[in-house]
TORLUM-705444 format. One line per 8 residues: number of its first residue (from 1); their letters; for each residue x, y, z of N, C-alpha, C. Coordinates in Angstrom, 1 decimal, decimal comma, padded with zeros to 4 digits. Layout:
REM residues N
NUM = a = X/Y/Z/X/Y/Z/X/Y/Z ~ ... .
REM end
This chain:
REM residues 82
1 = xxxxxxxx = 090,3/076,9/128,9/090,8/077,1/130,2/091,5/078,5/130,3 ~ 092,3/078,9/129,2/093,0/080,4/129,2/092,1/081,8/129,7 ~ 090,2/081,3/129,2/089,3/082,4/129,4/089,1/082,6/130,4 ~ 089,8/081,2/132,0/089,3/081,6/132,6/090,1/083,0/133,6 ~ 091,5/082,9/132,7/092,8/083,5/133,4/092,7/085,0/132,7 ~ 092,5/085,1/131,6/092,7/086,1/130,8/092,1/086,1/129,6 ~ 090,8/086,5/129,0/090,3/087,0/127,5/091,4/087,1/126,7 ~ 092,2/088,1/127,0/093,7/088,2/126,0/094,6/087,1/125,9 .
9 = xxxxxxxx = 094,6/086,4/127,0/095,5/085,1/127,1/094,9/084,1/126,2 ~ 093,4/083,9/126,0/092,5/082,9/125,4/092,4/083,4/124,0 ~ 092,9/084,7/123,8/093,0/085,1/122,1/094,2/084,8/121,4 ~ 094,9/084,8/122,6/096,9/084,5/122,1/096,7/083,2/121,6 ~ 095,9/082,1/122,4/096,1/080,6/122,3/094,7/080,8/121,5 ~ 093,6/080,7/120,8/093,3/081,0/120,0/094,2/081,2/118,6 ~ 094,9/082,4/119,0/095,6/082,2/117,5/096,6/081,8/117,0 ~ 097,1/080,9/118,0/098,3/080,1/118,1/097,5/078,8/117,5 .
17 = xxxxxxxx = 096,4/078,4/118,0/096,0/077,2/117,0/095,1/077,4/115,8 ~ 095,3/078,8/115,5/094,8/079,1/114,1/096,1/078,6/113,2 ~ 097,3/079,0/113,3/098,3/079,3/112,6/098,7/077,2/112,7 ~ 098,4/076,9/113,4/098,7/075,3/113,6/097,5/074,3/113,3 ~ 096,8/074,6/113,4/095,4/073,5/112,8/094,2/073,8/112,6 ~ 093,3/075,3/112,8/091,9/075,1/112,4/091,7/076,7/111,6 ~ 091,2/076,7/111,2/090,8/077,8/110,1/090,2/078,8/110,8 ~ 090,4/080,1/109,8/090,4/081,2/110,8/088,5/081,4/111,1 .
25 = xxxxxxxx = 087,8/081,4/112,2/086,9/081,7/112,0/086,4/083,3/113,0 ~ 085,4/084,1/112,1/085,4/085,8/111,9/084,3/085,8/113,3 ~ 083,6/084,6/113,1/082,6/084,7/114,4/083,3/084,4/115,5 ~ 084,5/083,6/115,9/085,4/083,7/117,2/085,7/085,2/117,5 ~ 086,4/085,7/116,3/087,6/086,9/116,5/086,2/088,4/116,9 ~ 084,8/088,0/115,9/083,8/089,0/116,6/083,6/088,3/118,4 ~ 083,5/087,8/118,4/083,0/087,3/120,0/084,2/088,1/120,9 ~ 085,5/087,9/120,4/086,4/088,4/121,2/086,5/090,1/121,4 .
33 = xxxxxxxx = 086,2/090,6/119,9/086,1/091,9/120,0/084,9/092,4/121,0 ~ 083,6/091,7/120,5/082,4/092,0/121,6/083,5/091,6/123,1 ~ 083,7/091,2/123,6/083,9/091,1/124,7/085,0/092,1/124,9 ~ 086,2/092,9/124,4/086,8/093,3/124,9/086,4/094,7/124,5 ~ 085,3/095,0/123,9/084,4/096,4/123,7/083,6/096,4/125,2 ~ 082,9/095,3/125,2/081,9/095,5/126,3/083,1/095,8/127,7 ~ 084,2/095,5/127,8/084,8/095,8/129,1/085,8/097,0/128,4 ~ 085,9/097,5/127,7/086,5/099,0/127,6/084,9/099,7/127,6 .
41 = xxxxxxxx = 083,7/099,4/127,6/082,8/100,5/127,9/082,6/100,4/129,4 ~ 083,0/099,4/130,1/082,7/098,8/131,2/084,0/099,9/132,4 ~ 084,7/100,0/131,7/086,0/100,7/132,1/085,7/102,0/132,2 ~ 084,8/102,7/130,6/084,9/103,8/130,9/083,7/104,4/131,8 ~ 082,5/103,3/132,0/081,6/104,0/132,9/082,1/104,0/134,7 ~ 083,4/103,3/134,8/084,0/102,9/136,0/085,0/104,3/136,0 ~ 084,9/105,4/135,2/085,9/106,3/135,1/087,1/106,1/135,1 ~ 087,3/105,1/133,6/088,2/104,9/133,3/089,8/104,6/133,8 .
49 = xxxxxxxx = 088,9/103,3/134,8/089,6/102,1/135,4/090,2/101,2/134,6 ~ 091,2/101,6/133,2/090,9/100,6/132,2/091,4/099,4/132,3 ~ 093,1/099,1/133,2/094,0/097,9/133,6/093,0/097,0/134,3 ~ 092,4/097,6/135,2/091,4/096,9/136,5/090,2/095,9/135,9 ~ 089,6/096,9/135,1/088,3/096,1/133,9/088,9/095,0/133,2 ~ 089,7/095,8/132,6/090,1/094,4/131,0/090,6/093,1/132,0 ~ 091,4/093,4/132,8/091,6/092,5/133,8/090,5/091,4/134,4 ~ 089,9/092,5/134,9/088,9/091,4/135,8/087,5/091,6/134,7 .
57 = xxxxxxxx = 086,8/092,5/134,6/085,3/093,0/133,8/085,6/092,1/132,8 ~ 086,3/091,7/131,8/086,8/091,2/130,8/086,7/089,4/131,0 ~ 087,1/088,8/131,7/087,2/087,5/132,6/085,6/087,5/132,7 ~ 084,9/088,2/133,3/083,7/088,3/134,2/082,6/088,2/132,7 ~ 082,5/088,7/131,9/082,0/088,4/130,5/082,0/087,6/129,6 ~ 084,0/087,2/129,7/083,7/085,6/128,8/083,3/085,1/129,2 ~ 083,3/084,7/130,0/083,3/083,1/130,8/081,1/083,0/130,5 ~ 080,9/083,4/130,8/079,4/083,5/130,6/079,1/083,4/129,0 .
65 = xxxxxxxx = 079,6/084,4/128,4/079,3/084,2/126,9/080,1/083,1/126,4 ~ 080,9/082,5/126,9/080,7/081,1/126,0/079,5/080,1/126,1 ~ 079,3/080,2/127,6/078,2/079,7/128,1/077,4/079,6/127,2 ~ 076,9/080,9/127,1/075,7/081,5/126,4/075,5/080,7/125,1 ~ 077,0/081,1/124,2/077,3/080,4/122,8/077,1/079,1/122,9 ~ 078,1/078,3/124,0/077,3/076,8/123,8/075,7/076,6/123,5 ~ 075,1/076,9/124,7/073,8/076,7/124,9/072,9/077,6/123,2 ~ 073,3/078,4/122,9/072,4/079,1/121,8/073,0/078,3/120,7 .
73 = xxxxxxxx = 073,8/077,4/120,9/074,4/076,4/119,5/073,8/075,4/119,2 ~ 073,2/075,2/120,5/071,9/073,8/120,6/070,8/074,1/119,9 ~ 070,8/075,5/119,7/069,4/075,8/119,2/069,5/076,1/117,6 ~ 070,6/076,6/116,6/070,7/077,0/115,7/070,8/075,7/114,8 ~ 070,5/075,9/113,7/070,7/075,2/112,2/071,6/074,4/112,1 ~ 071,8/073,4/111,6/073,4/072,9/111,3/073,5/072,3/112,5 ~ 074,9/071,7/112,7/075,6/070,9/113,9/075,5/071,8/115,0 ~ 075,6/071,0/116,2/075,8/072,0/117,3/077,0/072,2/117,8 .
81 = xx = 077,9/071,6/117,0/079,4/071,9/117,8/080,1/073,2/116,6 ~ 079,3/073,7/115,8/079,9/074,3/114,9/079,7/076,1/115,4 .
REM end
């Protein structure tokens, strides 16, 4: 629910329940970086609107790539909640 407020907000609480119950995982913390790369490139093709992007461009990306993650988890090896 935090992704849907703030990418940065959904990383704070992310890592608030790293330090409290689940182990750190490298493919979350990449997903987060992809996302907050793709809205700093997204910033600078906007001429370097960067408060406005990460803001909103940033929001406008996760929310869909989790999507995405869910649904492409259905398809890979192993459990699908993993």
């Amino acid at each position: 629910m935090a992704g849907l407020i703030s990418p940065a907000l959904a990383l704070a609480f992310y890592l608030v329940f790293v330090l409290l119950e689940v182990p750190l995982s490298w493919r979350v913390l990449g997903f987060f970086a992809g996302v907050f790369a793709m809205a700093a490139a997204m910033s600078w093709a906007h001429g370097g609107q960067m408060t406005i992007v990460l803001l909103v461009g940033s929001g406008a990306v996760f929310v869909p790539g989790l999507i995405g993650w869910a649904a492409g988890s259905a398809f890979r090896p192993g459990h699908w909640w993993e």
